[in-house]
C-alpha positions in Angstrom: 0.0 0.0 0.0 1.3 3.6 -0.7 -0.5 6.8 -0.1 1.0 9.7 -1.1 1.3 12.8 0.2 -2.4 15.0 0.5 -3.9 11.7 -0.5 -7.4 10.4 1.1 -6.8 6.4 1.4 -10.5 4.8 2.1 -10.2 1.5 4.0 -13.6 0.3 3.3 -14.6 -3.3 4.4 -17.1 -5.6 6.8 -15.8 -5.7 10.8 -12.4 -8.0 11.4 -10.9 -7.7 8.3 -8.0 -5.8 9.5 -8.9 -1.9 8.4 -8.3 -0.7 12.0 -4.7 -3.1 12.7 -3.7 -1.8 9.4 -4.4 2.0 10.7 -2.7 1.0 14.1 0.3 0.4 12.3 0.8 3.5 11.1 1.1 5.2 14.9 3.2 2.0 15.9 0.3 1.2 18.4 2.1 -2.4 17.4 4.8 -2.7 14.7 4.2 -5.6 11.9 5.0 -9.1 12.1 6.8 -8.7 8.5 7.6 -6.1 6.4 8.2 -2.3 7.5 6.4 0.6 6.8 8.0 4.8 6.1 7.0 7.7 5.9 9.0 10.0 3.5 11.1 7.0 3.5 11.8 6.5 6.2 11.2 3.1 8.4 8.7 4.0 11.4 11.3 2.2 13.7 14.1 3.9 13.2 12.2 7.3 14.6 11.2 7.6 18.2 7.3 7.2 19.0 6.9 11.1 20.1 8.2 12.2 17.2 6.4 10.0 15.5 3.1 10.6 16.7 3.4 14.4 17.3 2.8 13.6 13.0 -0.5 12.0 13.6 -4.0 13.3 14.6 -6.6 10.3 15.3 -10.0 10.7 15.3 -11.6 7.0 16.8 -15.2 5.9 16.7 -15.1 5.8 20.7 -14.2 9.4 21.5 -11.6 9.2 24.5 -12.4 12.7 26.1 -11.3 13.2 30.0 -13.1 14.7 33.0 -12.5 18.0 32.5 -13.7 21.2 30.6 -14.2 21.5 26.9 -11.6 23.5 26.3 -9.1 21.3 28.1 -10.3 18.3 25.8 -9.5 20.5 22.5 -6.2 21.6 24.4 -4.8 18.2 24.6 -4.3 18.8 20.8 -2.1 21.3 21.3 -0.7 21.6 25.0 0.4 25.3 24.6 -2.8 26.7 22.7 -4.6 29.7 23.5 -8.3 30.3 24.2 -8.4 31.8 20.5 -6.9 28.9 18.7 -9.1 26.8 20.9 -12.2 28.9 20.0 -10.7 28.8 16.5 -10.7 25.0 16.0 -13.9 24.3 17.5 -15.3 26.5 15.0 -13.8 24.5 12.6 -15.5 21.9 13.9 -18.6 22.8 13.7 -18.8 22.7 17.8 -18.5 26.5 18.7 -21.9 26.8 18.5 -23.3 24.4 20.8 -20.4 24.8 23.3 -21.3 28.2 23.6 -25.1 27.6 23.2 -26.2 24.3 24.9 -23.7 24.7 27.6 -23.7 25.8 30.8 -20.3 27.6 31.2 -19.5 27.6 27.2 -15.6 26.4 27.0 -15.4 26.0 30.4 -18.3 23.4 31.4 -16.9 19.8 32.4 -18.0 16.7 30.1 -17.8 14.7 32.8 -15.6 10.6 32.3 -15.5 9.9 29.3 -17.4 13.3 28.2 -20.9 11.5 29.0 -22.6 15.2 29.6 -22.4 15.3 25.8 -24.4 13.4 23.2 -22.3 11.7 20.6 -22.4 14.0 17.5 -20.4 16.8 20.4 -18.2 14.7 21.5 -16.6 13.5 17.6 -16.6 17.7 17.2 -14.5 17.9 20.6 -12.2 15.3 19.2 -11.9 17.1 15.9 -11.6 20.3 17.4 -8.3 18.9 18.8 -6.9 17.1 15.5 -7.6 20.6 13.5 -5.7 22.5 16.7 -2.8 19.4 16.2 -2.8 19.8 12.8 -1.1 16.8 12.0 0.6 15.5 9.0 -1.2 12.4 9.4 -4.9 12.0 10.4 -6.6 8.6 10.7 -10.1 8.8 10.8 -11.4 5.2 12.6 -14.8 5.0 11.8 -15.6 8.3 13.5 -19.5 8.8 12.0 -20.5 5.2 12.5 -22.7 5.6 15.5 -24.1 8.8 14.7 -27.8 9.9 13.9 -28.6 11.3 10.6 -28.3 15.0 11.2 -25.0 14.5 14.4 -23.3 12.5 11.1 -23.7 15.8 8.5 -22.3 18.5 11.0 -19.6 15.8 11.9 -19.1 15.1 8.0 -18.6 18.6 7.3 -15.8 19.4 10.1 -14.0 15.9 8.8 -14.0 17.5 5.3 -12.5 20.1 6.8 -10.1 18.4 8.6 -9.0 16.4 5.4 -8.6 19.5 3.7 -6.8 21.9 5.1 -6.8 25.8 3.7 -4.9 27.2 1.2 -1.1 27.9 1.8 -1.2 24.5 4.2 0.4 21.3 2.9 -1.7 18.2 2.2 -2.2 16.1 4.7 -2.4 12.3 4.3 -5.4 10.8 5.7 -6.7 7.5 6.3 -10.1 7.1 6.5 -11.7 3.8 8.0 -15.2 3.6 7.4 -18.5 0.8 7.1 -21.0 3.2 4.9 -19.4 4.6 1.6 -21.0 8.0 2.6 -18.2 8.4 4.2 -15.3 8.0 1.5 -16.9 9.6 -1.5 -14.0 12.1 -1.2 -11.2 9.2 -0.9 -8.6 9.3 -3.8 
């Protein structure tokens, strides 16, 4: 497999086929059995796993989001961000408007473990509010509209479209997208 540079690579296939171990490859969440795989040529084992993954921006199916405010959440993208980048990429994300609308203390409300004071659709914009604020090289998208109603899945689309594409004057990012419904991938080179 080889995905160039800017490209959208759809992994598109019924459940335990191997879409998400081939993903978890890529961050060295496990290193292959055989074979090696670069990155601008280079083999991911001969780089350390920080630098490696400060590179990649992943955006699961099962949101991991901690017990702490919104803004905190979008931070972890970017440890050193300010409240106007933060602002900045939730509006990307489509999520400025219901953090600021449908919750109590806007940026600064807690989500509670695992974010369950938010409904599904606000909890994939939180996590793509902090891959946009990462701005990684590398974004792996794991199924991350799956479980989403009709309408949560459209604002979510949108803010993965713009994840995928980033604005002019940016370099292409590489992404690898991991997805049941082909919806999803119409986009995908």
């Amino acid at each position: 497999l080889e995905a160039r540079p800017g490209e959208i690579v759809a992994l598109v296939g019924p459940s335990g086929v191997g879409k998400t171990t081939l993903a978890n490859l890529v961050p060295r969440f496990y290193d292959p059995s055989r074979g090696y795989i670069t990155v601008d040529g280079i083999d991911l084992r001969r780089v350390t796993l920080q630098s490696l993954r400060d590179q990649i921006g992943l955006v699961p199916q099962e949101t991991l989001l901690f017990s702490d405010t919104v803004a905190a959440n979008i931070r972890y993208g970017k440890l050193d961000a300010t409240p106007s980048e933060i602002e900045a990429a939730a509006r990307a994300a489509n999520a400025h408007q219901f953090i600021i609308r449908d919750l109590p203390d806007g940026y600064e409300t807690q989500v509670g473990e695992r974010g369950i004071k938010l409904s599904g659709g606000q909890r994939q914009r939180i996590a793509i509010a902090r891959a946009i604020l990462k701005n990684p090289r590398i974004l792996i998208l794991d199924e991350a509209t799956s479980s989403l109603d009709s309408e949560s899945e459209q604002l979510v689309q949108d803010a993965l479209d713009g994840l995928m594409h980033p604005g002019a004057g940016q370099a292409g990012r590489t992404t690898f997208v991991i997805a049941h419904r082909l919806s999803t991938i119409t986009n995908a080179d």
